[in-house]
NUKE-228259 format. One record per residue (C-alpha): x, y, z. Coordinates in steps of 0.05 Angstrom, whole numbers, plus 32768, in hexadecimal, padded with zeros to 4 digits. Each point is the difference from the previous one (the first is absolute). Example, Ala and Ser with C-alpha at 12.3 -4.5 7.8 and 13.67 -1.06 7.14 Angstrom:
<sites>
80F67FA6809C
801B80457FF3
</sites>
This chain:
<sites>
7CEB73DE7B01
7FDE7FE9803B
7FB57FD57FF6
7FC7803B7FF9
7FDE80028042
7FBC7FE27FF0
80297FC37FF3
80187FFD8044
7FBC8007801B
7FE27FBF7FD0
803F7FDD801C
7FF280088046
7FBC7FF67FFA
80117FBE7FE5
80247FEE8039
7FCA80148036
7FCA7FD77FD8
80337FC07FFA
80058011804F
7FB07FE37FFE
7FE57FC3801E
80107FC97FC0
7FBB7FE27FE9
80007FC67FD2
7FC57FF77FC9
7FE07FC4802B
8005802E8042
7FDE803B7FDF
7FC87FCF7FE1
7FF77FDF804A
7FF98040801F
7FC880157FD0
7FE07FBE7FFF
800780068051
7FEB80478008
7FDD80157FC0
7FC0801E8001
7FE37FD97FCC
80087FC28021
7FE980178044
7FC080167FDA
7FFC7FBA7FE6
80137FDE803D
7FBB802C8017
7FD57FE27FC9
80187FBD8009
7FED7FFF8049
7FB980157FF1
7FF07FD27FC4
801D7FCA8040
7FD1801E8039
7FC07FFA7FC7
80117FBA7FF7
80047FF68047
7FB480277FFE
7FE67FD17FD0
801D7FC1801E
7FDF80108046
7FB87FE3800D
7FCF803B801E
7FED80048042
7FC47FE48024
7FCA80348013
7FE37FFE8050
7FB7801D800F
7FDC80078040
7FC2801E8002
7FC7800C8031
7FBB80007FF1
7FBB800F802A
7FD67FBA7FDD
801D7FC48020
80377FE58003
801E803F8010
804E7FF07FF4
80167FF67FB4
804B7FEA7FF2
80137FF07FB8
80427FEE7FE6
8008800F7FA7
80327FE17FE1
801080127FC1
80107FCB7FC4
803780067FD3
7FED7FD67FCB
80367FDC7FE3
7FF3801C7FB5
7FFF8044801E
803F7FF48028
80257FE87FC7
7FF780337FD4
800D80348034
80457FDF8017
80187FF87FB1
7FF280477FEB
802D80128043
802C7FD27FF1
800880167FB8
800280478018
80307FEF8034
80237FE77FC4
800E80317FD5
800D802E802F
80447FCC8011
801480087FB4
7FF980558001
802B7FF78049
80307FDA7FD5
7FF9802E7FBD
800E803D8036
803D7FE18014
801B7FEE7FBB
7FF080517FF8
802B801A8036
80397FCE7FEA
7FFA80207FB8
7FFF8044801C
80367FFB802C
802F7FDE7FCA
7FF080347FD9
800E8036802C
803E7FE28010
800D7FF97FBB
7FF5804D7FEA
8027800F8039
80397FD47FEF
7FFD801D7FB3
7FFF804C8020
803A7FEC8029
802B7FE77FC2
7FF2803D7FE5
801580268033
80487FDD8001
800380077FB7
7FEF804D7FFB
803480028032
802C7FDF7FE4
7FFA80237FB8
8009803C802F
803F7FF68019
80107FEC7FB6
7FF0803D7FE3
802080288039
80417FD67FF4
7FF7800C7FAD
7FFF804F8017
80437FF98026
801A7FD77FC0
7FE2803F7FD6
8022802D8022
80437FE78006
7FFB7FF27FB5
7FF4804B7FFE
803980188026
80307FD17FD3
7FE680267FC7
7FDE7FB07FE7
7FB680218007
7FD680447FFE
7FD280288028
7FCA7FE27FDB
800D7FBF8018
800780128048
7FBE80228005
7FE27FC07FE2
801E7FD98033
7FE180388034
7FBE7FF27FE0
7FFD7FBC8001
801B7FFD8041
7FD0802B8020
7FC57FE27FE0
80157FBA8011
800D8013804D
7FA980267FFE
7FE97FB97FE2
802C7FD4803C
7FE2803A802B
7FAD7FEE7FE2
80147FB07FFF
80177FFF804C
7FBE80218011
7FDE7FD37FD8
80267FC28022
7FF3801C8048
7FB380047FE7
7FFD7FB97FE5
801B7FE88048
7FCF802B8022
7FC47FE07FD8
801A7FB2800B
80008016804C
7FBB80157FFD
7FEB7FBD7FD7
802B7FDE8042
7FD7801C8033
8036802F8016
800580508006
801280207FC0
80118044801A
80437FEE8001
80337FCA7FE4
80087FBE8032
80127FD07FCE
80347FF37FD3
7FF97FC87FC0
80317FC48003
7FE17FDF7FC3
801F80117FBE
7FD2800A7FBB
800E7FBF7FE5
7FD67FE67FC1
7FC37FCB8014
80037FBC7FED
7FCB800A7FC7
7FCF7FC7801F
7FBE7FEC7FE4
7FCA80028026
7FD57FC4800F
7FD67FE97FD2
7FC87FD2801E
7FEB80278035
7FC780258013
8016804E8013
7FEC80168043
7FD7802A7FE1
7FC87FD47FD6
80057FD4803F
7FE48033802C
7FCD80107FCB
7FE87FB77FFC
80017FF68045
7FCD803D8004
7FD77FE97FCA
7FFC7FC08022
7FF380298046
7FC7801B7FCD
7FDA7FC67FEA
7FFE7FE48049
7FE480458020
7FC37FF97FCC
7FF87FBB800E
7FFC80118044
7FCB80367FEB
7FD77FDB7FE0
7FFA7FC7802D
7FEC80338034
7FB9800F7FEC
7FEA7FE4803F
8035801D8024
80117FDD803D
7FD17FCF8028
80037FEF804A
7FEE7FCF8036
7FDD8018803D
7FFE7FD9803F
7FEB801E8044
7FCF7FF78036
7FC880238025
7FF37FFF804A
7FCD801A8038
7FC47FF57FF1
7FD180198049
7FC17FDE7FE4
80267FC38025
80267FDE7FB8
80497FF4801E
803D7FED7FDD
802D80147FCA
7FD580087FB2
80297FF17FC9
800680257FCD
801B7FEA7FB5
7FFF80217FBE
801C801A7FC0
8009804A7FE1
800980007FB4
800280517FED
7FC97FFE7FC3
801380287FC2
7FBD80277FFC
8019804A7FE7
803B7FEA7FD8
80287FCC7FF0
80418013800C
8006801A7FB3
802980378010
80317FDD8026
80047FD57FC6
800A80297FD1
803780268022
80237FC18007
7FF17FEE7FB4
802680447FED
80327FF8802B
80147FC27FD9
7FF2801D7FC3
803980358012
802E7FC18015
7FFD7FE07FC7
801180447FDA
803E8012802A
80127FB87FF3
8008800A7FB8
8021803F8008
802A7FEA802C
80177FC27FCE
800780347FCD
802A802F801A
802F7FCC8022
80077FDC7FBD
801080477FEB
803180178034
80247FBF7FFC
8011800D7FAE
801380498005
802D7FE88043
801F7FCA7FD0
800C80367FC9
801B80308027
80327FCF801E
80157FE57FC1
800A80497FE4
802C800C8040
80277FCA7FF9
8011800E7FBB
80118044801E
802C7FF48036
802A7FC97FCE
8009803A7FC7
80118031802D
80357FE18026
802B7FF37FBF
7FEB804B7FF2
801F80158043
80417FDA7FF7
800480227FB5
7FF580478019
802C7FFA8042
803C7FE27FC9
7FF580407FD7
7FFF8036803B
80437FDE8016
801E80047FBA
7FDB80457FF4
8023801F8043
80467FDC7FF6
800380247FBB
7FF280408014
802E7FFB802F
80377FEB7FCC
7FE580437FD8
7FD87FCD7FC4
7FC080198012
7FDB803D800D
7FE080008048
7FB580077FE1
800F7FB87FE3
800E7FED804A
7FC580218016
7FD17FDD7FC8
80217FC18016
7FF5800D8048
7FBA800B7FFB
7FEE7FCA7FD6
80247FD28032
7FD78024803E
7FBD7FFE7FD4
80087FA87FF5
80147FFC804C
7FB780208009
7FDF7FE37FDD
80177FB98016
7FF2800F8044
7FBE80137FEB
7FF37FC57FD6
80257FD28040
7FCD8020802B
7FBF7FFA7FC8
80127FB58001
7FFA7FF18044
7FC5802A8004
7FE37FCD7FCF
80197FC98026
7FDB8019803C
7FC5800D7FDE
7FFC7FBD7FDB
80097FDA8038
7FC9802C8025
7FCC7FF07FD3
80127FBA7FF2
7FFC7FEF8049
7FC77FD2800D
7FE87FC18024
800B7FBF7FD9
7FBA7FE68017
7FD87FF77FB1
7FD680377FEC
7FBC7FF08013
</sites>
């Protein structure tokens, strides 16, 4: 009997999507890190928090007045120049600084997020694609078991019965290659999408295989990007209220200048010299200071969430990889048992020892430990991913 169409159709599908442009785990996780929208949107944030630093580091401009009066001297020229008092200036530069700081660590947390979501992607679309092959491949298997039932038939070896079983299972088999080819075409649409790329049609094709991680643990000692950036805008915190509250006076000035023309017969240039201190008459800058004081109050709070949930993240990350591991190790020695028993199961029917819903049985169990290794392969490097994700940090000691 020749394959059932739909079969045909999977098959050359498969060979258009092989046809693809190969992309390589590292390539797909350098085109997201490269063209990612995350990171651009990070690259934005870390540019300001840079420009505000520049802001704070720069000294204010000088102020020029000219003036002209009636009373003599007529002709007024002052030049204001403000003072940035070095306690001022300090704390102004450190909370940018400290700002400019933390926004570096959320650049860098951003980046170890589009690396994790583009191994993943790549990583459900590897396990949809070994599903594909192996629905297709139990296809053709039970479309080959159908011929075998049916010859068996014809040499009077086997009944109706078992040839509409075969028809069954054949059918059914070829719908669920049919669902996992979709499925596989999806995954590769979705990891295009993570790359950067258009996802209304296929334009890559994986050359990575789904291999099991190497199990790693991650770092121990450091400080996750995460409570860094916290700290660092704690510490941005404390200096913007120590700026506020050394600002009561806000900022002085010097004033030097001259006045000139005097037609009552005084010639010559008048100096002029003096000093403008703002006076803190109708309030003393208690709002501003207690908007900063809140402000730190909410640093310090996302802080401590933010040590919690990363010592959090960082068990259930362990956990799940040591569960996956165990996983992938028990159901590897389960494939190799169920492939030996489909083997024997089909070799006996076709010796007449068994009856073809033992091969069937056989055959599913076999297909149903394939799946669910690929699944496990693919939940382990999923962990991986994710625990070295949130164990990325900055070895710099917690402050």
């Amino acid at each position: 009997m020749r394959p059932i169409p739909i079969l045909l159709v999977l098959q050359a599908l498969a060979t258009a999507v092989r046809g693809q442009q190969p992309v390589t785990r590292q390539q797909a996780v350098e085109a997201a890190l490269a063209r990612g929208p995350r990171v651009v949107l990070a690259r934005s944030d870390t540019a300001a928090a840079l420009a505000m630093l520049r802001s704070a580091r720069a000294f204010e401009n000088p102020v020029l007045s000219a003036s002209y009066t009636k009373d003599p001297p007529q002709q007024h020229l002052a030049l204001e120049l403000p003072l940035d008092l070095p306690w001022q200036r300090s704390a102004r530069v450190r909370a940018a600084a400290e700002a400019n700081t933390s926004a570096g660590y959320r650049f860098d947390r951003e980046r170890a997020a589009t690396r994790f979501e583009a191994e993943t992607a790549y990583t459900r679309a590897l396990a949809a694609d070994t599903h594909r092959r192996l629905s297709l491949r139990t296809a053709l298997d039970a479309d080959s078991l159908l011929r075998m039932a049916r010859t068996r038939r014809d040499a009077g070896e086997a009944s109706d019965l078992d040839v509409e079983l075969a028809v069954v299972n054949a059918g059914q088999l070829a719908n669920a290659a049919a669902d996992d080819s979709v499925a596989a075409i999806e995954a590769v649409l979705d990891l295009q999408q993570v790359m950067g790329l258009p996802s209304d049609r296929a334009l890559i094709s994986l050359a990575d295989s789904l291999q099991p991680p190497a199990f790693p643990s991650g770092p121990a000692d450091s400080v996750t990007l995460a409570v860094a950036a916290a700290a660092a805008s704690l510490r941005s915190a404390q200096a913007a209220l120590a700026l506020e509250r050394r600002s009561v006076f806000g900022v002085p000035a010097l004033q030097f200048g001259f006045d000139a023309h005097d037609p009552g017969g005084q010639r010559g240039l008048l100096p002029v010299i003096g000093i403008v201190l703002p006076l803190p008459l109708f309030n003393a800058h208690g709002g501003a200071i207690a908007l900063a004081a809140a402000e730190r109050d909410r640093a310090q709070a996302e802080l401590d969430l933010a040590r919690r949930e990363s010592d959090a993240d960082l068990a259930r990350a362990r956990r799940d990889l040591g569960l996956a591991a165990a996983k992938v190790r028990r159901d590897s020695t389960l494939v190799a048992s169920a492939r030996r028993v489909e083997a024997m199961a089909l070799l006996a029917y076709g010796e007449g020892a068994v009856a073809l819903p033992s091969v069937l049985e056989a055959a599913r169990s076999a297909r149903e430990a394939q799946a669910r290794y690929v699944d496990d392969l693919a939940a382990a490097n999923a962990a991986d991913a994710a625990l070295r994700f949130l164990s990325a940090g900055t070895s710099r000691s917690s402050p």
